[in-house]
TORBALO-718501 format. One record per residue: x, y, z of N, C-alpha, C, O in turn. Coordinates in nm, 2 decimals, always signed. Example, Ala and Ser with C-alpha at 12.3 -4.5 7.8 and 13.67 -1.06 7.14 Angstrom:
BEGIN
+--------+--------+--------+--------+--------+--------+--------+--------+--------+--------+--------+--------+
:    npx :    npy :    npz :   capx :   capy :   capz :    cpx :    cpy :    cpz :    opx :    opy :    opz :
+--------+--------+--------+--------+--------+--------+--------+--------+--------+--------+--------+--------+
:  +1.32 :  -0.57 :  +0.78 :  +1.23 :  -0.45 :  +0.78 :  +1.32 :  -0.33 :  +0.78 :  +1.42 :  -0.33 :  +0.85 :
:  +1.28 :  -0.22 :  +0.71 :  +1.37 :  -0.11 :  +0.71 :  +1.29 :  +0.00 :  +0.79 :  +1.34 :  +0.11 :  +0.80 :
+--------+--------+--------+--------+--------+--------+--------+--------+--------+--------+--------+--------+
END
This chain:
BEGIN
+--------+--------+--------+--------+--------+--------+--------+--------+--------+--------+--------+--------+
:    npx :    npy :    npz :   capx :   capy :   capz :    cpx :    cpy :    cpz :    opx :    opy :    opz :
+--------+--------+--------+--------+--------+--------+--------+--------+--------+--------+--------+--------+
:  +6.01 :  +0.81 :  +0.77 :  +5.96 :  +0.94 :  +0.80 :  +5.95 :  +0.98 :  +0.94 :  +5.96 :  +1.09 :  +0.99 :
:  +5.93 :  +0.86 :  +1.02 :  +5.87 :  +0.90 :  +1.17 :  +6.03 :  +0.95 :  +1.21 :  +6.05 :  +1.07 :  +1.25 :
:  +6.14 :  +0.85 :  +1.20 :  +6.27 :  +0.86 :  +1.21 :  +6.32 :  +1.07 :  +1.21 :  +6.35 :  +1.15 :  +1.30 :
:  +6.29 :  +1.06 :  +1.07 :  +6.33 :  +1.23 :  +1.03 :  +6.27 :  +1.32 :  +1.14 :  +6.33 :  +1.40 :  +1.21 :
:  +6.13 :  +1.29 :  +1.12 :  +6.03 :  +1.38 :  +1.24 :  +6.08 :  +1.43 :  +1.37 :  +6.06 :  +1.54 :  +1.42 :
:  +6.16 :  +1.31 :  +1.43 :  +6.21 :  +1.25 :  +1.55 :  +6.34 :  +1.37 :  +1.56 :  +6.34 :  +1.48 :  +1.62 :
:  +6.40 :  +1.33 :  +1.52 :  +6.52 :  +1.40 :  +1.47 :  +6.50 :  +1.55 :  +1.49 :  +6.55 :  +1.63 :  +1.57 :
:  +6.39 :  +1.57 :  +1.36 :  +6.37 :  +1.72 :  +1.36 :  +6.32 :  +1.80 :  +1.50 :  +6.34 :  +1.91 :  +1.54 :
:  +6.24 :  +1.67 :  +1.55 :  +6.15 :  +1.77 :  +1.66 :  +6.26 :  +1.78 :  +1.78 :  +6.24 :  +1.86 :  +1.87 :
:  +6.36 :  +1.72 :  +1.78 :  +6.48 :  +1.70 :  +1.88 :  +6.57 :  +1.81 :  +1.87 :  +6.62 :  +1.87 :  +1.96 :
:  +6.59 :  +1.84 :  +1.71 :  +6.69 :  +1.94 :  +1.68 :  +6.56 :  +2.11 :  +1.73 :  +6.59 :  +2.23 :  +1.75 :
:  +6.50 :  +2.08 :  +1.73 :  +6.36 :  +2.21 :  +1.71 :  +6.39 :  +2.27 :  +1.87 :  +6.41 :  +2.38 :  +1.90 :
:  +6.38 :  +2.13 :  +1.98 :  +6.38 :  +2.12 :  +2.08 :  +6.52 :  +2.20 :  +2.20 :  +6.50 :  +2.27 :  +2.30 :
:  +6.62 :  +2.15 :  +2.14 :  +6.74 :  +2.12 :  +2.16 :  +6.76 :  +2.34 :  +2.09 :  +6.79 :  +2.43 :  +2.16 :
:  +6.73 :  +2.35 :  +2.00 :  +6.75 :  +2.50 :  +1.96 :  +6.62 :  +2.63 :  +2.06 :  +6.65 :  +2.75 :  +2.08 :
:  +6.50 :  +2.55 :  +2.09 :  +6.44 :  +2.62 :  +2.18 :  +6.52 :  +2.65 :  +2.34 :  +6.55 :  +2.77 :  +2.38 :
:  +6.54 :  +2.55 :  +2.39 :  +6.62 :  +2.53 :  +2.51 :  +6.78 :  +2.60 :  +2.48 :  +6.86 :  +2.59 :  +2.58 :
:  +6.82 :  +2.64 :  +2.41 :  +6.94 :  +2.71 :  +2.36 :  +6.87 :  +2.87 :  +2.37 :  +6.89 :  +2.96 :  +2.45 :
:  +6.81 :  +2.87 :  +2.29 :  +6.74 :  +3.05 :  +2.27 :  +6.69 :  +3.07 :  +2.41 :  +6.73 :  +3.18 :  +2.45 :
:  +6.61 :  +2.99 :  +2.50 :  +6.53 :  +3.04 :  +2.62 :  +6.71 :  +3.02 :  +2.75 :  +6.72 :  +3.03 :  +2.87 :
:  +6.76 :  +3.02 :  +2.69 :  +6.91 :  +3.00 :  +2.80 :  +6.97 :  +3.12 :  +2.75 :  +7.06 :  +3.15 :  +2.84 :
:  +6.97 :  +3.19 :  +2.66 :  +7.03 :  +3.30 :  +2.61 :  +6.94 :  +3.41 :  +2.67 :  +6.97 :  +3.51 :  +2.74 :
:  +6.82 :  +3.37 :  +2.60 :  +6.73 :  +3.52 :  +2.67 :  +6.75 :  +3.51 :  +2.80 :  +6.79 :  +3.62 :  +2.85 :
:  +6.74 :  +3.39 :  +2.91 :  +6.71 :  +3.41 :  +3.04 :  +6.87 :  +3.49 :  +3.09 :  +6.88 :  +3.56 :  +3.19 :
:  +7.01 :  +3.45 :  +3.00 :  +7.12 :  +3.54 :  +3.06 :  +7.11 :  +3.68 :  +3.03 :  +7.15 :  +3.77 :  +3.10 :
:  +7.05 :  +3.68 :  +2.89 :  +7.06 :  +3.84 :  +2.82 :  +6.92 :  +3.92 :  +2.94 :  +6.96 :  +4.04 :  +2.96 :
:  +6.87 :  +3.91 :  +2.98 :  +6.75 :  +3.96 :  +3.09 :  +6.78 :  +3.91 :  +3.25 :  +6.70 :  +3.93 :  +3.34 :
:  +6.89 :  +3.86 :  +3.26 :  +6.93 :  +3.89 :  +3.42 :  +6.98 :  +3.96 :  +3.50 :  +7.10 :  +3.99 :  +3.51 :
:  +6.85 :  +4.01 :  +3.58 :  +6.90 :  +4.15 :  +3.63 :  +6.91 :  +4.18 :  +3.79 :  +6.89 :  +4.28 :  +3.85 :
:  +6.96 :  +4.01 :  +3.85 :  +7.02 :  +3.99 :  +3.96 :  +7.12 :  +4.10 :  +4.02 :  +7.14 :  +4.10 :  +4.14 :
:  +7.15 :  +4.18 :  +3.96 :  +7.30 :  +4.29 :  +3.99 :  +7.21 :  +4.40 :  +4.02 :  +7.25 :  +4.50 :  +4.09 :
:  +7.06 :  +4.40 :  +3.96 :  +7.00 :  +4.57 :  +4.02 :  +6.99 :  +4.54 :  +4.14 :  +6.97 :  +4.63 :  +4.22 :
:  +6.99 :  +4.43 :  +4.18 :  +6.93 :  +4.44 :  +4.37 :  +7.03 :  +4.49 :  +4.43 :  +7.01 :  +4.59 :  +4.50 :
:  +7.15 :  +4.45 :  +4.42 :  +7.27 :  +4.45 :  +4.45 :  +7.33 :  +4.63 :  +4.47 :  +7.39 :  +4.69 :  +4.56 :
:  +7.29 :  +4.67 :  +4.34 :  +7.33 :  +4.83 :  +4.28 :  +7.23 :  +4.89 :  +4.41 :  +7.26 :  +4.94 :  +4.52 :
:  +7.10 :  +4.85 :  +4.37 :  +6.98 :  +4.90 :  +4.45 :  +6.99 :  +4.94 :  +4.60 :  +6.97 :  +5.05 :  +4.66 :
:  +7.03 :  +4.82 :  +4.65 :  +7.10 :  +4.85 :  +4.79 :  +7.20 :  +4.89 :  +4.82 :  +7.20 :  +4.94 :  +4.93 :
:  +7.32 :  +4.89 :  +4.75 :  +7.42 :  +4.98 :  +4.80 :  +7.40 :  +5.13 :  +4.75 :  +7.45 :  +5.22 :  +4.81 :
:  +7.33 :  +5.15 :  +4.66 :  +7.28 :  +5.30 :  +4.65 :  +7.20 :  +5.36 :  +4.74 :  +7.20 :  +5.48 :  +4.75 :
:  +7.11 :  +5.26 :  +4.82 :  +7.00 :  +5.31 :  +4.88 :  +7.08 :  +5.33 :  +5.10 :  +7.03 :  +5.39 :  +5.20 :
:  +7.24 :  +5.22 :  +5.08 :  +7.31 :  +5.27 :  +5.20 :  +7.36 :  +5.33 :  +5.18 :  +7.38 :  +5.39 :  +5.29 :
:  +7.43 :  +5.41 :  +5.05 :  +7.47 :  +5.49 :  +5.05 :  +7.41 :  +5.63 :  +5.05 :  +7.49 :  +5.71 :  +5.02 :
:  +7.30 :  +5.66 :  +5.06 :  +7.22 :  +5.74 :  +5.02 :  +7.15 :  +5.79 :  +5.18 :  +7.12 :  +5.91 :  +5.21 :
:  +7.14 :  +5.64 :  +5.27 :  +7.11 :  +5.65 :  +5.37 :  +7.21 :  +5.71 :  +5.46 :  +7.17 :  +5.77 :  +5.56 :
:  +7.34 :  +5.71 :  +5.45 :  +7.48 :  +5.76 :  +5.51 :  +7.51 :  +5.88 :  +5.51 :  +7.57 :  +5.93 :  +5.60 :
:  +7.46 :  +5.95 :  +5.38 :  +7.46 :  +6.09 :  +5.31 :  +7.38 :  +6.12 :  +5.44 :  +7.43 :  +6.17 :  +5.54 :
:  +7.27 :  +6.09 :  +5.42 :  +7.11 :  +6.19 :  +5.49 :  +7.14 :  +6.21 :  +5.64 :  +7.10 :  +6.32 :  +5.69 :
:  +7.21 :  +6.09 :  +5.72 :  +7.25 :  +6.11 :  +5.89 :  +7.37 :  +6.15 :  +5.86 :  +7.41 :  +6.21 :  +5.96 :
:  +7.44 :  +6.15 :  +5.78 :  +7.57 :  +6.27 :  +5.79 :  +7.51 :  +6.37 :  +5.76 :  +7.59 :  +6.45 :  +5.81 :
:  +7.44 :  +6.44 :  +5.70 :  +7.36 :  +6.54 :  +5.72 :  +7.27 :  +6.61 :  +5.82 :  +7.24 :  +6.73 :  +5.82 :
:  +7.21 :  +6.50 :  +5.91 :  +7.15 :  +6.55 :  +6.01 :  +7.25 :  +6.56 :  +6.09 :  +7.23 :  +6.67 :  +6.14 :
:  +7.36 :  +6.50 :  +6.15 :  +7.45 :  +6.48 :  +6.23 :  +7.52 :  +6.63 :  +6.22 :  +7.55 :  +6.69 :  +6.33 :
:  +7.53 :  +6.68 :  +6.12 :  +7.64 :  +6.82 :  +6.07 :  +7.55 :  +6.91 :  +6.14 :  +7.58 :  +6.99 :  +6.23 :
:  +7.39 :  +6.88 :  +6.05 :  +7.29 :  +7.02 :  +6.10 :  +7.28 :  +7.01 :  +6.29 :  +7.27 :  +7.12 :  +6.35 :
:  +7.28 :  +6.90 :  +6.36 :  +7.20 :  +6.87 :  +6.46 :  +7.40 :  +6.96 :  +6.55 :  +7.39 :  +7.01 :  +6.66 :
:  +7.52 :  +6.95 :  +6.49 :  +7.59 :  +6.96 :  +6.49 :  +7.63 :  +7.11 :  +6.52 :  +7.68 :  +7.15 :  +6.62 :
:  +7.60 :  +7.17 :  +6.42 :  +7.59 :  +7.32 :  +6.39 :  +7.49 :  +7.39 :  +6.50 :  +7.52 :  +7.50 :  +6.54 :
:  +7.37 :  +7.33 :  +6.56 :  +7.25 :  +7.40 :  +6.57 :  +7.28 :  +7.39 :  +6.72 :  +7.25 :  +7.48 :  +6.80 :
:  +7.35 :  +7.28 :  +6.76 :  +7.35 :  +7.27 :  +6.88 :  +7.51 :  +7.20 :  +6.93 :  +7.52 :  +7.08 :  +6.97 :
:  +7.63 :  +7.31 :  +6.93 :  +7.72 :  +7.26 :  +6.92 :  +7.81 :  +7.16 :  +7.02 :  +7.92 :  +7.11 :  +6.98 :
:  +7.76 :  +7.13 :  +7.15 :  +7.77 :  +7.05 :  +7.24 :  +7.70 :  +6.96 :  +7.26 :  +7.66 :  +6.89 :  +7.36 :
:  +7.66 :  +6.95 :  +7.14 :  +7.49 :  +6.82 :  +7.17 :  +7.57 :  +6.70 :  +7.21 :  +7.56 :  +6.64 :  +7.32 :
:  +7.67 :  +6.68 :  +7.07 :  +7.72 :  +6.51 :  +7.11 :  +7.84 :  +6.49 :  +7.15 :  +7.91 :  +6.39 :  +7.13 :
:  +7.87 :  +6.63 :  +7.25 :  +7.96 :  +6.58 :  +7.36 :  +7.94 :  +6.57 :  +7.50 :  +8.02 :  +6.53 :  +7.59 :
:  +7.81 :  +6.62 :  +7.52 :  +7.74 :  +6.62 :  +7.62 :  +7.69 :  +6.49 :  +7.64 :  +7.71 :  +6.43 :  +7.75 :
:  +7.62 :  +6.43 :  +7.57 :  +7.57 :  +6.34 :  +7.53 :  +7.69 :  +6.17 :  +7.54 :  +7.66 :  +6.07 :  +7.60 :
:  +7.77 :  +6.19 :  +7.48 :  +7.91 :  +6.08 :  +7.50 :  +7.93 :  +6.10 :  +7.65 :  +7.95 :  +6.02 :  +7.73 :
:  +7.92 :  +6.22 :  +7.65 :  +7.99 :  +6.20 :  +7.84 :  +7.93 :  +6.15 :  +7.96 :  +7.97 :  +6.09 :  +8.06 :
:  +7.76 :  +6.19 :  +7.90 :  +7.67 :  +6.12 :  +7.97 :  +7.68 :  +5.99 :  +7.95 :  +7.73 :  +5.93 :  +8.05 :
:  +7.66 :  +5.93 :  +7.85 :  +7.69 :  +5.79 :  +7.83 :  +7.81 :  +5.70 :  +7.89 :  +7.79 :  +5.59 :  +7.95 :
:  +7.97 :  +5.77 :  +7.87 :  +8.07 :  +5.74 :  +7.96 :  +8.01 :  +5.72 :  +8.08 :  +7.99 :  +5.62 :  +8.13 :
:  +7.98 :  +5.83 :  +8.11 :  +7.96 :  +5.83 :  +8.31 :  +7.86 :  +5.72 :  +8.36 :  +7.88 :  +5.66 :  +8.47 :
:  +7.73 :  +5.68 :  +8.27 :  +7.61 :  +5.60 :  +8.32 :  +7.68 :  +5.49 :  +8.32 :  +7.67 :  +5.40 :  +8.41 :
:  +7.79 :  +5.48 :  +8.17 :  +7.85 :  +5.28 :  +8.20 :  +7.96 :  +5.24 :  +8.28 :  +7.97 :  +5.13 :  +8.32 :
:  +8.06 :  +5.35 :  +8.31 :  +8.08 :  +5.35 :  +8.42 :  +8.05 :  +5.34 :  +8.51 :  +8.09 :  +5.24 :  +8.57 :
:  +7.94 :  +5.45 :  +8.57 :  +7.88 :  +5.39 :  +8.70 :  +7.80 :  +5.20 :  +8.73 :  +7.80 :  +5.14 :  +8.83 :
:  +7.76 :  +5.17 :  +8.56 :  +7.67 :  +5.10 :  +8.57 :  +7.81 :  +4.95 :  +8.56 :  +7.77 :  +4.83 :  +8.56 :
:  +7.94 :  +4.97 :  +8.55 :  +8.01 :  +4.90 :  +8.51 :  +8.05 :  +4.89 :  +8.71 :  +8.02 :  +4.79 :  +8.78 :
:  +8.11 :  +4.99 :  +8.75 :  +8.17 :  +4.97 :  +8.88 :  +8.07 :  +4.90 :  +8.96 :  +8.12 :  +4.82 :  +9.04 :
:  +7.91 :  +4.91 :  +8.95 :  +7.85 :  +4.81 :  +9.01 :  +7.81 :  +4.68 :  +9.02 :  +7.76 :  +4.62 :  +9.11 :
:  +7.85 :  +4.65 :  +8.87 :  +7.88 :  +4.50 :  +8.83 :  +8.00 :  +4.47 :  +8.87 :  +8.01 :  +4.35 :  +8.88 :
:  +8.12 :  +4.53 :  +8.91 :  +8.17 :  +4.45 :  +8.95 :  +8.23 :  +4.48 :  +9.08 :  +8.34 :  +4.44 :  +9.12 :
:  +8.16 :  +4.55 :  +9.13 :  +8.16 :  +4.54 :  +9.31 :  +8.08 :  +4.46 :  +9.36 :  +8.09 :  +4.45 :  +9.49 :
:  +8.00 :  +4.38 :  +9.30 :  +7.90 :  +4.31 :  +9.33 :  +7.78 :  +4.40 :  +9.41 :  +7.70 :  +4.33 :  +9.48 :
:  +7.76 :  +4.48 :  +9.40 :  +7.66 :  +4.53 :  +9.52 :  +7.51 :  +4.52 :  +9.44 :  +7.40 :  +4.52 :  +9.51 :
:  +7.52 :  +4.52 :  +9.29 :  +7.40 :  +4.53 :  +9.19 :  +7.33 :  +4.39 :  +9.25 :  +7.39 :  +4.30 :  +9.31 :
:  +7.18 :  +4.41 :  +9.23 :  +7.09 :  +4.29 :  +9.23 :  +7.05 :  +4.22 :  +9.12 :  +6.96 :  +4.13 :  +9.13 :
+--------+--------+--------+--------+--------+--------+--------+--------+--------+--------+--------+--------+
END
């Protein structure tokens, strides 16, 4: 009898660990993170390409003014690195 018991509680065992390996694939939901964040960069890219258009529209030399400033500062700050004269 102990024999059969043995057996049974093995096979009982053996079918628990089968069902809890099924539910744990049928309920993994590793891939929402995944979705989650590329929806939420893409969502983020929308919103500054939209401010970028408006900031664009409202002020239409904003970010060419602004690039050129930037050219000209690393420039400057470039010809001084390597004239050596910077401290």
């Amino acid at each position: 009898m102990k024999t059969i018991r043995n057996i049974a509680n093995r096979i009982q065992l053996a079918v628990l660990n089968v069902m809890t390996s099924v539910r744990s694939l049928a309920e993994d939901k590793r891939g929402e993170i995944t979705t989650d964040t590329l929806g939420g960069f893409i969502i983020g890219i929308v919103i500054v390409a939209a401010l970028v258009t408006a900031v664009n529209v409202a002020l239409p030399g904003f970010f060419t003014t602004m690039m050129n400033n930037i050219v000209t500062k690393l420039t400057a700050l470039l010809n001084t690195a390597l004239s050596g004269s910077g401290t």
